[in-house]
C-alpha positions in Angstrom: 12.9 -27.3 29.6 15.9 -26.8 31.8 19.3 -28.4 32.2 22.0 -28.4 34.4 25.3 -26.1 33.8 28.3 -27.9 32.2 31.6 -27.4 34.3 34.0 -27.2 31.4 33.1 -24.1 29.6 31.7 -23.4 26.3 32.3 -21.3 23.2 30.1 -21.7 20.6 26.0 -22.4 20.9 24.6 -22.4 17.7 20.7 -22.1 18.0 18.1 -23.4 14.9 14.7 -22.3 15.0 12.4 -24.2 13.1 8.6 -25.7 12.4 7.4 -28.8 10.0 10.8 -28.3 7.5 12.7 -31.2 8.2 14.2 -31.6 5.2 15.6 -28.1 4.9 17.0 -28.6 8.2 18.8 -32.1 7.6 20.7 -29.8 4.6 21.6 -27.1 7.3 22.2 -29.9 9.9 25.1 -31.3 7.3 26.8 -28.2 6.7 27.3 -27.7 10.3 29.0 -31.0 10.5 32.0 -30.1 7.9 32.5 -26.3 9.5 36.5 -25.8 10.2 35.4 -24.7 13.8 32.5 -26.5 15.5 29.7 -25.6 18.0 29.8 -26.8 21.2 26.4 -27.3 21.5 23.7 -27.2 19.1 20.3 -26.2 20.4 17.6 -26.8 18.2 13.6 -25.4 19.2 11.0 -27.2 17.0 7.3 -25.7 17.1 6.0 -28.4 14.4 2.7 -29.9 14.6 3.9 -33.8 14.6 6.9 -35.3 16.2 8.7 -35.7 12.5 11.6 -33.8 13.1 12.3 -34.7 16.8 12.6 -38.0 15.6 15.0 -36.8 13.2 17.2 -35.4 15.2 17.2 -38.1 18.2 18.5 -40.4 15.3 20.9 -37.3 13.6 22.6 -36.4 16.6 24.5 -39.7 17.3 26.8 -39.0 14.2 27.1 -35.3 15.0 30.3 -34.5 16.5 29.1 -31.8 19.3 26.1 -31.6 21.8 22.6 -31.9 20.5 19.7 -30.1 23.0 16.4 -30.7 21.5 13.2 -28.4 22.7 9.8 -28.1 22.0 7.5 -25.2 22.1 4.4 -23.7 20.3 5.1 -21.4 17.7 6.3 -18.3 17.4 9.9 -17.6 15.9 10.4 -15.1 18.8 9.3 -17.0 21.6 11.4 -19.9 20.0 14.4 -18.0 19.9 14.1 -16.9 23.5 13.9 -20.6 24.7 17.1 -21.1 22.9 18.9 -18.2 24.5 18.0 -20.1 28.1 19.3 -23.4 26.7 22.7 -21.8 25.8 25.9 -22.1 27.1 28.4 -20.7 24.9 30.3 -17.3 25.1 29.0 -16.5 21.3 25.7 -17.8 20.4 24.5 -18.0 16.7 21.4 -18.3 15.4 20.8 -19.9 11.8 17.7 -19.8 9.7 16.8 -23.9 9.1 16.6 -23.1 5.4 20.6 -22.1 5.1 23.7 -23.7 4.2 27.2 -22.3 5.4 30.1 -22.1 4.0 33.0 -23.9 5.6 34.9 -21.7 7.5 31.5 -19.5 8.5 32.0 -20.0 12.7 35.7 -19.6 12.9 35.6 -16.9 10.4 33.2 -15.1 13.2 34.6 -16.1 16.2 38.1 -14.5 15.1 36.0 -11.3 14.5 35.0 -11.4 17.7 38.2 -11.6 19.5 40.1 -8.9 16.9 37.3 -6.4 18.0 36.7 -7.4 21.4 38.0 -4.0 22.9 35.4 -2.1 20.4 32.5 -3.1 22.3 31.4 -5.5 19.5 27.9 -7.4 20.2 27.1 -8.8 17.2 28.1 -9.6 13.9 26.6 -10.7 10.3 27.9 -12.8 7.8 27.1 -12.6 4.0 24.3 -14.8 2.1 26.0 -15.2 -1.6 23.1 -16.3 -3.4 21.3 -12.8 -3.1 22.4 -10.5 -6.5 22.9 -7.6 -5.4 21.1 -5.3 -8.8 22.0 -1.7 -7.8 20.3 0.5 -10.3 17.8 -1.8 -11.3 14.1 -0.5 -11.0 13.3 -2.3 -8.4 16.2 -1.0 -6.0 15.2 2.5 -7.1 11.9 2.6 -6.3 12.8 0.7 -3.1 14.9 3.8 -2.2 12.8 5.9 -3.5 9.7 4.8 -0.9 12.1 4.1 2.4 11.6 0.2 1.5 13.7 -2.2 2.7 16.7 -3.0 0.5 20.3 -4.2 -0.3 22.4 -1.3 0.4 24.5 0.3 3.0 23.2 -1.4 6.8 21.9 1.5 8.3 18.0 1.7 9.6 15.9 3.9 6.9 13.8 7.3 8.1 10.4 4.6 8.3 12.2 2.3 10.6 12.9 -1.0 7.7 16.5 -1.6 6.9 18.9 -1.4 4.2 20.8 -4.9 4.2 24.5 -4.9 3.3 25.8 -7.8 1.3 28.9 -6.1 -0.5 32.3 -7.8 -0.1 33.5 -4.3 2.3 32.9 -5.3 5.9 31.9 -2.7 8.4 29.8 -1.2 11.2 25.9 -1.7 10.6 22.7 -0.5 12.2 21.0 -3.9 12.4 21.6 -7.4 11.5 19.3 -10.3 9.8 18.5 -12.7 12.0 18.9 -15.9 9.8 22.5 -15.5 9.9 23.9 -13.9 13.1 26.0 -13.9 16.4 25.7 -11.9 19.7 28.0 -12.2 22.8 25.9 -14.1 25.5 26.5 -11.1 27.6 23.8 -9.3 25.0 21.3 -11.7 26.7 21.2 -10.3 30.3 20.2 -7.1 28.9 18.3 -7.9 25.9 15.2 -10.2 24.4 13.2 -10.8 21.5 10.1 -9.4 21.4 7.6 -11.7 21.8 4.9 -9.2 20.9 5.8 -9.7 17.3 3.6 -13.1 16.5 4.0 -16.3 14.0 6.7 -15.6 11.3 7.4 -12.5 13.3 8.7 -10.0 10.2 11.3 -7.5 11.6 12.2 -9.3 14.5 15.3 -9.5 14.2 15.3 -5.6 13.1 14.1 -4.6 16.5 16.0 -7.0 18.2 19.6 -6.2 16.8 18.6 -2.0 16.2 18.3 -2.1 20.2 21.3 -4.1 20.4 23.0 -1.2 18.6 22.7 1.7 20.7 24.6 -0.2 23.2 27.2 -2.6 21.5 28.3 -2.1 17.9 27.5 -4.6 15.3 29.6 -5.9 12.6 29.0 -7.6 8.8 31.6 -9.6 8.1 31.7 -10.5 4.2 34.1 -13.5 4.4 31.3 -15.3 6.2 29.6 -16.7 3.9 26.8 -19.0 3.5 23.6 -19.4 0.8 19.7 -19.1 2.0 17.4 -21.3 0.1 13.9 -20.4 1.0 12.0 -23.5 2.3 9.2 -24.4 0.0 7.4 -25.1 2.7 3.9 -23.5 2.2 3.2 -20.5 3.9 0.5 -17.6 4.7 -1.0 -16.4 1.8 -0.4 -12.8 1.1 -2.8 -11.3 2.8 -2.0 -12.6 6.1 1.8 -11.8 5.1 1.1 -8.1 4.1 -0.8 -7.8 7.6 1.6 -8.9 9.3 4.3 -6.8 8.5 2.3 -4.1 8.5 1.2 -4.4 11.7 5.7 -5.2 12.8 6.5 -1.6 11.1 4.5 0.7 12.8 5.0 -1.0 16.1 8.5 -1.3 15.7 8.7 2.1 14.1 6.5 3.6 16.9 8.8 2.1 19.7 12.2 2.3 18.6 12.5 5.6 16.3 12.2 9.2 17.0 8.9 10.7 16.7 10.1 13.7 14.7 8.6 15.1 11.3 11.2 13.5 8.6 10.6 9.8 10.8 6.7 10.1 10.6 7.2 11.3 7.0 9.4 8.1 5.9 7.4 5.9 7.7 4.2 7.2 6.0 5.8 7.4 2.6 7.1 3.6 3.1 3.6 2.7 3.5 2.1 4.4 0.1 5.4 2.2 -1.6 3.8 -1.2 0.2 0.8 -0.4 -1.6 1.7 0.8 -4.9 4.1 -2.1 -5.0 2.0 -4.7 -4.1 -1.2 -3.1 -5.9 0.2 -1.8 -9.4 2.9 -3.7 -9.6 2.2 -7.2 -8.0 -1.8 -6.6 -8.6 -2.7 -8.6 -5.4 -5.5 -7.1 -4.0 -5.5 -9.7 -1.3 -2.4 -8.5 -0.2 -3.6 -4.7 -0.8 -6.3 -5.8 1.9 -4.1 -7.0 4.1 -2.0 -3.7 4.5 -5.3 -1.9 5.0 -6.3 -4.4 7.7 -2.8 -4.1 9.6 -2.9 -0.1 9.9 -6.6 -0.7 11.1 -5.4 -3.3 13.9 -2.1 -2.4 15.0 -0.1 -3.9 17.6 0.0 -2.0 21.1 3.6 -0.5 21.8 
């Protein structure tokens, strides 16, 4: 999948990853449509099984206002989103989960970021999903603290390597960025790649990705982006596969990005015993409970 360079040059590529959820994406596809400042180019990188969506788009992209690129490949969200950084023109290239809708004003909104920070080394920057409540002091947040669990809270990178996700309305610097919802200068990409290690829905990717990011460039969350996630009810892996999975993404994330001091090893290890009580006394899903025992007994080579 290649194609020749443009001569007039580019600004935005937006890049959707995305696998047998055509519908979700025809909602996503229409909110990009009415943004006050459109891509250039919109890349899209389908890994579904039947040819549903490319049909979709070949007849959505003659009423879309910018460039369409379509490409296929086998699955993988990391290896998907790697094809799209090759397809990409632009100077700022976002990606976008297929399950999200943006506000209006979410590009422009980012792109002015951008240039108001551009002598602060800025790589990347995060906007804000509205239609996650933020419950500070609830149990759940507490015990998510409590065991180094990823949570919504202040954007740095926790002790066992998961993150704590900002959503307030207060912008500022963060230690990571989710990857549904994100930009990085297309410089980032002569330096840096997802890691295609990290397999299927490939949990913390964008963890690892935008953490490595970070000790070069700064990253940014920017509040007044806004747009809302809607989980696709797209079936999934059941829970054991899931709890495997990420598993197996922690501690080969943890073991190759983090220090390998005491009070690192001791989060991690603490962040593990929370996965199981959680999932075990609280969710009582013993398939799950099997699958976190599985992933520490097959982990991923660093």
């Amino acid at each position: 999948m290649k194609r020749k360079k443009k001569e007039l040059s580019m600004d935005v590529s937006v890049i959707i990853c995305t696998k047998d959820r055509t519908d979700d994406l025809i909602r996503c596809l229409d909110s990009l449509h009415y943004q006050t400042r459109l891509p250039d180019e919109l890349i899209i990188v389908d890994a579904s099984q039947n040819n549903k969506t490319k049909d979709m788009v070949e007849q959505k992209k003659e009423h879309l206002p910018f460039d369409v690129i379509y490409g296929k490949t086998g699955s993988g969200l990391t290896r998907q989103r790697n094809t799209g950084i090759g397809l990409s023109q632009g100077k700022y290239v976002f990606f976008f989960d297929d399950d999200v809708i943006l506000e209006q004003g979410f590009i422009e909104i980012i792109c002015d970021t951008f240039y108001r920070f551009k002598e602060l080394d800025v790589g990347g920057i995060t906007g804000r999903i509205v239609n996650i409540p933020a419950l500070p002091g609830s149990w759940d947040s507490l015990f998510k603290q409590l065991f180094f669990l990823s949570d919504l809270g202040h954007g740095r990178v926790k002790l066992s390597g998961l993150p704590s996700i900002k959503i307030s309305d207060e912008s500022g610097f963060v230690e990571s960025l989710s990857g549904g919802c994100t930009a990085y200068l297309k410089e980032v990409f002569d330096q840096f790649s997802f890691d295609e290690n990290l397999k299927g829905y490939a949990y913390l990717e964008d963890v690892d990705f935008s953490y490595r990011v970070g000790r070069k460039y700064r990253l940014f969350y920017q509040p007044k982006a806004r747009l809302r996630h809607y989980p696709s009810t797209y079936l999934k892996t059941d829970s054991k596969e899931l709890r495997k999975m990420f598993v197996r993404h922690q501690a080969y994330l943890f073991h190759k990005n983090l220090p390998k001091d005491f009070p690192h090893y001791l989060g991690y290890w603490i962040s593990i015993m929370g996965i199981f009580i959680y999932n075990g006394l609280i969710q009582r899903d013993l398939r799950a409970c099997r699958g976190i025992i599985e992933g520490l007994l097959e982990p991923l080579e660093c």
